[in-house]
C-alpha positions in Angstrom: 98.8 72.9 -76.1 97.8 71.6 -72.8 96.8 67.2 -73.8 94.4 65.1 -72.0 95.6 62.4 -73.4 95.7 60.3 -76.8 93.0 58.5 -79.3 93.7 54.6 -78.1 90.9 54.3 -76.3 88.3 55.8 -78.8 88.5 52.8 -81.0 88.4 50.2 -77.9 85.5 48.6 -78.4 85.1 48.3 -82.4 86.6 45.3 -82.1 84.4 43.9 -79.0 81.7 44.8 -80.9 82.2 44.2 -84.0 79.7 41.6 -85.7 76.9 42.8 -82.8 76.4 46.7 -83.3 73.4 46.1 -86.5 71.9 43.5 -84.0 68.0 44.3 -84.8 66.3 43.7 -81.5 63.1 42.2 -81.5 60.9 43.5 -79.3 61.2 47.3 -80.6 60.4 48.3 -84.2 63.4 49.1 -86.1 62.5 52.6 -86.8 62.6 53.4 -83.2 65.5 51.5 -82.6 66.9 53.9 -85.1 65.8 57.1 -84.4 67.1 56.3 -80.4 70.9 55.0 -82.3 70.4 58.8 -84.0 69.8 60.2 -80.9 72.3 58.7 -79.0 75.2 59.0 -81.3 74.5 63.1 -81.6 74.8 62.8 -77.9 77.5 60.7 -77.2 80.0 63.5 -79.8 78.2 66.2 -78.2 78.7 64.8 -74.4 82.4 64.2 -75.3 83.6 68.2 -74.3 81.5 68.0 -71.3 82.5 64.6 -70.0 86.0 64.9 -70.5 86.1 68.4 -68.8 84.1 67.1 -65.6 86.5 64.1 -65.3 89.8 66.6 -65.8 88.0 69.0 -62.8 87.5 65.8 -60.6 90.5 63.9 -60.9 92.6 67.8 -60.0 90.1 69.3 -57.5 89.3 66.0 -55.8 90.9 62.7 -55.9 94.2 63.9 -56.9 94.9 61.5 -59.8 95.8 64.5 -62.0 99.6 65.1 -61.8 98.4 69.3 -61.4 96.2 68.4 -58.4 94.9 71.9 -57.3 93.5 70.7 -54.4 89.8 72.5 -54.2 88.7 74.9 -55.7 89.4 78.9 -55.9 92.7 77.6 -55.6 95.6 77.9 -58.0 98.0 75.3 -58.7 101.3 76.3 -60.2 103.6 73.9 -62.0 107.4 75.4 -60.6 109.5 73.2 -63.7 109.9 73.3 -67.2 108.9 69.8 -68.4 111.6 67.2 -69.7 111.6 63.6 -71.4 110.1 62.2 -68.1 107.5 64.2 -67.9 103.6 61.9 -68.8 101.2 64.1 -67.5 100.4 65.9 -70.5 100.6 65.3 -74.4 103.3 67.1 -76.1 104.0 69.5 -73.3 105.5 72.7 -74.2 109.2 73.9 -73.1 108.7 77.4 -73.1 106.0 78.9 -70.7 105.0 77.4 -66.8 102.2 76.0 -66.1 99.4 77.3 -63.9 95.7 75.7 -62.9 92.7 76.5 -61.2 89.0 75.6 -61.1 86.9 78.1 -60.1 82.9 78.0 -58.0 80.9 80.8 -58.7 78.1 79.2 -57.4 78.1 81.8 -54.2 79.4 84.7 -55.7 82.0 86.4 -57.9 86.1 85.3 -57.6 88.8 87.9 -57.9 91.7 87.0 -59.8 94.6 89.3 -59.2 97.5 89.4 -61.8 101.0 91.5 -60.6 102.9 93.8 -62.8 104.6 91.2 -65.4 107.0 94.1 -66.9 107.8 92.9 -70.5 107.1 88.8 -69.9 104.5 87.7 -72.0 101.5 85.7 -69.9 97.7 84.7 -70.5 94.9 83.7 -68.7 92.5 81.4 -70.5 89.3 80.4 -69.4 87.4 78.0 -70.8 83.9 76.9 -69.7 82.9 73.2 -69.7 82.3 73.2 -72.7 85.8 73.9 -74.0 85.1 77.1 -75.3 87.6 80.2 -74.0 85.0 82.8 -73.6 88.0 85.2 -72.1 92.1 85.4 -72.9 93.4 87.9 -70.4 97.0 88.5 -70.6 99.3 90.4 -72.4 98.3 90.1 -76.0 94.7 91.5 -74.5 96.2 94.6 -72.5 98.8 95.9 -70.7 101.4 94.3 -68.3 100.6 96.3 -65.6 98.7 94.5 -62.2 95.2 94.4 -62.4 92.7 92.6 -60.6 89.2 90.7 -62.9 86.3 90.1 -61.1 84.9 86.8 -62.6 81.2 86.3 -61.9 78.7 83.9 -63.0 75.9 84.5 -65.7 73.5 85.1 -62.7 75.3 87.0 -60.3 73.8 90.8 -60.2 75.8 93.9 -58.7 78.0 96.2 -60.0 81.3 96.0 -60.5 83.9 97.5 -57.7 85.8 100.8 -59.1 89.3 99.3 -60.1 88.4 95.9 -61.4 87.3 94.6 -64.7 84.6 92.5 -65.0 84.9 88.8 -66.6 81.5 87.1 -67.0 81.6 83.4 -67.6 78.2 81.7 -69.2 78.3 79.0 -66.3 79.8 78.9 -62.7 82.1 76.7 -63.2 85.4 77.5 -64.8 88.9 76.6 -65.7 91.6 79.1 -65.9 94.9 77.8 -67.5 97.6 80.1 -67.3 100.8 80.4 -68.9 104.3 82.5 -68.3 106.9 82.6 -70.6 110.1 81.5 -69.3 113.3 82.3 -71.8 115.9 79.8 -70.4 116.2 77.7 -66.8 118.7 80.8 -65.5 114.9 82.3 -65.1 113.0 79.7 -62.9 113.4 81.3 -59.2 112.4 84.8 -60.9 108.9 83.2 -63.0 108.8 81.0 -60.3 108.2 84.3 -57.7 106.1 85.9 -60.3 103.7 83.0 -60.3 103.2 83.2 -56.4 101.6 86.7 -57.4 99.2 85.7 -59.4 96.1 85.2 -56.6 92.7 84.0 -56.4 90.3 85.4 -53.8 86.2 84.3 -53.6 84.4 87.4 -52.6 82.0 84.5 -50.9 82.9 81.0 -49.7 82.0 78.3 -52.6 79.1 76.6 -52.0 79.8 73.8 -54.6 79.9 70.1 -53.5 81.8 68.2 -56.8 80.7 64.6 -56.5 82.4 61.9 -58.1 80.6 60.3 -60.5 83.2 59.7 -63.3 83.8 56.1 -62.7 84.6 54.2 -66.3 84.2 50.9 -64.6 80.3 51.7 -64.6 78.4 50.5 -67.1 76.8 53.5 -69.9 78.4 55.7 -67.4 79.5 58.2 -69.7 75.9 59.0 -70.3 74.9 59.0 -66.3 78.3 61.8 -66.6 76.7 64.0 -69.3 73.3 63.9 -67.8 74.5 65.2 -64.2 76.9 67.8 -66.2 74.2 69.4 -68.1 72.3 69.5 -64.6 75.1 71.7 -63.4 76.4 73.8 -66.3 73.7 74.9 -68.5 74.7 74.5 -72.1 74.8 77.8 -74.7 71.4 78.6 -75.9 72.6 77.5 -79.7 72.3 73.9 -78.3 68.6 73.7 -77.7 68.3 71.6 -80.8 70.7 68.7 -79.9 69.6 69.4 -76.5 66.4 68.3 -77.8 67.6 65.2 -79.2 69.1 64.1 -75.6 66.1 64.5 -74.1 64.7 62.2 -76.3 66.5 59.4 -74.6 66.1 60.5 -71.0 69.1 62.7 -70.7 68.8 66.0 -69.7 65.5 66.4 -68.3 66.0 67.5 -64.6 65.5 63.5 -63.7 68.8 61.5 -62.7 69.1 59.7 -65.7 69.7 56.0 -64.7 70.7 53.8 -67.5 70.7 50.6 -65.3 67.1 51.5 -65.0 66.4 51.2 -69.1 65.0 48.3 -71.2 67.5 46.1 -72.7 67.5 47.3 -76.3 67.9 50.6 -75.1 70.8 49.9 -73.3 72.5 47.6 -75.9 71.3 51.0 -78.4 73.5 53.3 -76.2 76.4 50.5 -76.5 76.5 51.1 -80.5 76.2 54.6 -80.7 79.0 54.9 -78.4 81.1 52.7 -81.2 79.7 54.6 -84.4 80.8 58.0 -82.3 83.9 57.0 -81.6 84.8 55.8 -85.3 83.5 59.2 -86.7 85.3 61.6 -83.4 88.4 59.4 -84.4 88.0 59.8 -88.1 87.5 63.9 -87.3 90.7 63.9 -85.7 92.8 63.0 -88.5 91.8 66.3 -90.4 93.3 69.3 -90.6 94.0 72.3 -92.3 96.9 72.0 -94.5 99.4 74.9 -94.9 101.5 73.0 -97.3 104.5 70.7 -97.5 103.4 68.5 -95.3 102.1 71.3 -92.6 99.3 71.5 -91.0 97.6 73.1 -88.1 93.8 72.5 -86.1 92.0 75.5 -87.7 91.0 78.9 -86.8 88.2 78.3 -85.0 90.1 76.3 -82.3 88.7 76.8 -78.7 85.2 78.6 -80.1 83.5 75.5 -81.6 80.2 76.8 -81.6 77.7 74.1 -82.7 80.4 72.2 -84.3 80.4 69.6 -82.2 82.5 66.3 -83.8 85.4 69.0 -84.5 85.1 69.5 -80.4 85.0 66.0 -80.0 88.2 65.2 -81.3 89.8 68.5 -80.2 88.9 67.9 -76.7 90.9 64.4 -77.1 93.4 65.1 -78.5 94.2 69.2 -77.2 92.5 69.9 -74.7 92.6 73.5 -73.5 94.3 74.6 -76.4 94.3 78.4 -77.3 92.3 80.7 -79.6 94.6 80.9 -82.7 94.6 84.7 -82.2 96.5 84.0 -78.9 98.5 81.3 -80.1 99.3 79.7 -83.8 100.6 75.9 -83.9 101.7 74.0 -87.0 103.0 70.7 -87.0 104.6 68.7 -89.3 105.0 64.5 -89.3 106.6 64.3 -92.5 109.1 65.4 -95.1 108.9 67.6 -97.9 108.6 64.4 -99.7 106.1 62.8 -97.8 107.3 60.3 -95.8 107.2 60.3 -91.9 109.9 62.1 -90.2 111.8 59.1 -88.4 114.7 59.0 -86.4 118.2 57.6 -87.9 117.8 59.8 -90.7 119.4 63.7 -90.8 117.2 66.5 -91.6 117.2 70.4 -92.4 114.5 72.8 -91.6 115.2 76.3 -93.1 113.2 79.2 -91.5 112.9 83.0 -93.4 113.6 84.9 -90.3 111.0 87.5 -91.6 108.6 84.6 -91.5 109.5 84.1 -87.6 109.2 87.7 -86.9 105.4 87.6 -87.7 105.2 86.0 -84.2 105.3 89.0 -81.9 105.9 88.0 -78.5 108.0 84.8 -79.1 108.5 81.3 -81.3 109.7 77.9 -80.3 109.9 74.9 -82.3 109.7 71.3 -80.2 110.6 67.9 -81.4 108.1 65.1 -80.0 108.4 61.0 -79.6 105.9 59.6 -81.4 103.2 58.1 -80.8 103.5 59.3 -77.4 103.7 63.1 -78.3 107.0 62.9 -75.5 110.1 65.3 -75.9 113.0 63.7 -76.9 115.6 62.2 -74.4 119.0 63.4 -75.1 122.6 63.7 -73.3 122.3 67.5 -73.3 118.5 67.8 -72.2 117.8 70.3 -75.4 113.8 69.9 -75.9 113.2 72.8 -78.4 114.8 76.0 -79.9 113.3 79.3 -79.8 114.4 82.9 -80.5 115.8 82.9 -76.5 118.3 80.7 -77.4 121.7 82.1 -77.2 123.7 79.8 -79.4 121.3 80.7 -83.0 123.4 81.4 -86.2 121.7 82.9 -89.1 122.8 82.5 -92.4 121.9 86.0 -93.7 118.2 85.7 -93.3 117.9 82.0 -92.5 117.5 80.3 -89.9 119.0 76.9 -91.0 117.8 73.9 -88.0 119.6 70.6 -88.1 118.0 67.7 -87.1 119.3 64.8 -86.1 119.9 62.2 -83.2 123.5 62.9 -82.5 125.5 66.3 -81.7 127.0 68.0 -84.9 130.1 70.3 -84.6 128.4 73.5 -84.2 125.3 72.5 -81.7 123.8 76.4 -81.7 120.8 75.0 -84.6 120.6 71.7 -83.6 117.2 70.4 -82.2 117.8 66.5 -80.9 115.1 64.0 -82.5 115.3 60.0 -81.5 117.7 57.8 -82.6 114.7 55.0 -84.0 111.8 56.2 -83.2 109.1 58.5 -85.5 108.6 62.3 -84.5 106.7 65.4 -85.1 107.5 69.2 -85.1 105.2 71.8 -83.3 106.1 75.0 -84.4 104.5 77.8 -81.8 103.9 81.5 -82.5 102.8 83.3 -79.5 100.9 86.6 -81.0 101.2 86.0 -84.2 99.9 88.6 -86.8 96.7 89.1 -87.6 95.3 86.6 -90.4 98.6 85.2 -89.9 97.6 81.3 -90.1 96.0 82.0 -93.6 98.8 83.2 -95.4 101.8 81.5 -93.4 103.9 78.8 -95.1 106.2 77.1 -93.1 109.0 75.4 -94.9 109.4 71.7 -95.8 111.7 69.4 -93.8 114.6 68.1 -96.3 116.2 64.3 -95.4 119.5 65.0 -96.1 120.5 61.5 -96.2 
């Protein structure tokens, strides 16, 4: 899961607000006041994917706030450490793959992306368009290891294809590619770390693509201004025409800057409200899940291809943004025990896995402890951050993989996963390939306080 950040600031302004957003304002009639509130709040939860994708692209392709600056685009940036307790630049980082971005311009032409011979080590290539959806997962759950080269083109770019390449085409011409290598243990840095200085990018023409900054949250309605300019720039699927519709209603998305400095008072204090009633119900969205049982849950199966489900890519986008297709990759989590109270430190726990169950996951499986509510690995003397079927020190008990929990060292360390000494904490469970349908049938077991 790669985290933009966390849900604090989608409730900001209910309390700033609160006694004013059913203000009636005078000079419009209420039923146009709201049928514009209607409007507007559609917009605002659809805009969210959008908006937060263009601010991710700016703050690594041009100002540099983004701790994976890439520094332009066509350009990989590749993260060369495993993350540790320190680490804030992402929610709930993994511990078991590194890390590598890019933003791609097909404004002027296709972009080759070459990939080198990765032998056996599992790696994927997902590229998601700015609307969050992966329309491609390259890699080796999609193929072979082998090197290959992907020409990636834009949905207007005509020519054929060169022999020896495969052909990627993305819906708009701007796209981020997230890749991921699996590293087994810290012994394997320098050798991942040369393997991810193979993995190019190459524009077959120069981009032609000026980004300008416009995400600036200290402006006024400027999330709308954002949307606006990003549906200027990366035409929506064709399934949106009716909430496209609905924006256009208020100004937004019909080839004219939209200037909301410009608009009549009610409409501005309109677009004020629906950005707090969008807010509650993305935040309300993001507290549901599917359940797998005892206390288990996971973001559903149709993760990363939201299609006109827009709240559920709303509160995705907030809180996982540019997570994988669960075909690719399968992620439970638990924040409780099997008896339903949150997992806190202090307290000793047992997890007890069914290897068979574990197996399902074909390439590999980790499960990370996480600080909450920061979503930060653990601090601890002996910098352990998850266990995974690379570590060398597992003992099964027959078939079971028996995990200990707990904030200080026992005797035989091999299952034990730190968690904090005070604080609350979560468990991701990742299965990289799992089996097909697995996520329907899969039922992870509960975690037992032992004291």
């Amino acid at each position: 899961m790669f985290f933009s950040g966390t849900l604090a600031w989608i409730l900001l302004f209910l309390s700033i607000f609160s006694g004013h957003a059913r203000t009636v304002y005078a000079q419009e009639p209420e039923d146009r006041r709201l049928a514009w509130l209607d409007d507007a709040v559609a917009g605002y939860i659809y805009g969210v994917a959008p908006v937060e994708m263009y601010r991710t692209m700016q703050q690594m392709v041009v100002t540099g706030e983004n701790a994976v600056f890439t520094g332009g685009f066509n350009r990989y940036h590749h993260s060369s450490t495993l993350a540790t307790a320190g680490d804030r630049w992402v929610v709930a980082p993994n511990n078991d793959t590194l890390y590598s971005n890019a933003w791609l311009d097909l404004s002027n032409g296709p972009v080759l992306l070459h990939v080198p011979d990765t032998g056996e080590r599992y790696y994927v290539l997902q590229l998601m368009d700015m609307y969050t959806n992966n329309f491609a997962l390259l890699g080796t759950r999609t193929g072979v290891n082998g090197a290959r080269t992907y020409r990636v083109s834009g949905p207007d770019w005509e020519g054929e294809t060169p022999p020896g390449m495969e052909e990627v085409r993305a819906p708009g011409n701007l796209v981020w590619v997230l890749g991921r290598i699996h590293i087994k243990n810290r012994g394997e840095l320098e050798e991942v770390r040369r393997l991810q200085k193979q993995f190019r990018i190459e524009p077959m023409n120069a981009g032609n693509f000026q980004l300008p900054v416009i995400y600036d949250p200290a402006r006024s309605l400027n999330f709308y201004r954002v949307l606006d300019a990003v549906l200027e720039e990366a035409p929506p699927p064709g399934d949106d025409e009716p909430l496209l519709e609905q924006l256009r209603r208020i100004g937004i998305g019909t080839k004219e800057p939209f200037e909301p400095d410009l608009l009549p008072e009610w409409q501005k204090k309109v677009l004020q409200e629906a950005e707090i009633i969008a807010r509650a119900n993305i935040a309300e969205q993001a507290g549901k899940y599917t359940p797998l049982g005892k206390g288990w849950v996971f973001d559903g199966e149709h993760v990363g291809r939201f299609g006109t489900d827009y709240l559920t890519r709303a509160a995705t986008t907030l809180t996982g943004l540019g997570v994988l297709n669960v075909e690719e990759a399968f992620y439970p989590f638990v924040t409780v025990d099997i008896e339903g109270r949150p997992l806190k430190g202090g307290h000793n726990y047992r997890l007890s896995f069914n290897r068979d169950d574990l197996s399902r996951a074909r390439f590999f499986w980790s499960l990370t402890a996480y600080q909450l509510p920061e979503w930060s690995l653990i601090d601890n003397p002996a910098n352990r951050y998850s266990l995974s079927n690379s570590s060398t020190e597992l003992h099964y008990d027959g078939n079971v993989l028996n995990v200990m929990l707990q904030a200080t060292q026992p005797k035989s360390p091999g299952n034990w996963l730190p968690v904090p000494e005070r604080a609350n904490f979560a468990l991701v469970l990742r299965l990289y390939g799992p089996r097909p349908g697995m996520w329907r049938d899969f039922r992870p077991p509960g975690v037992r306080r032992l004291d």
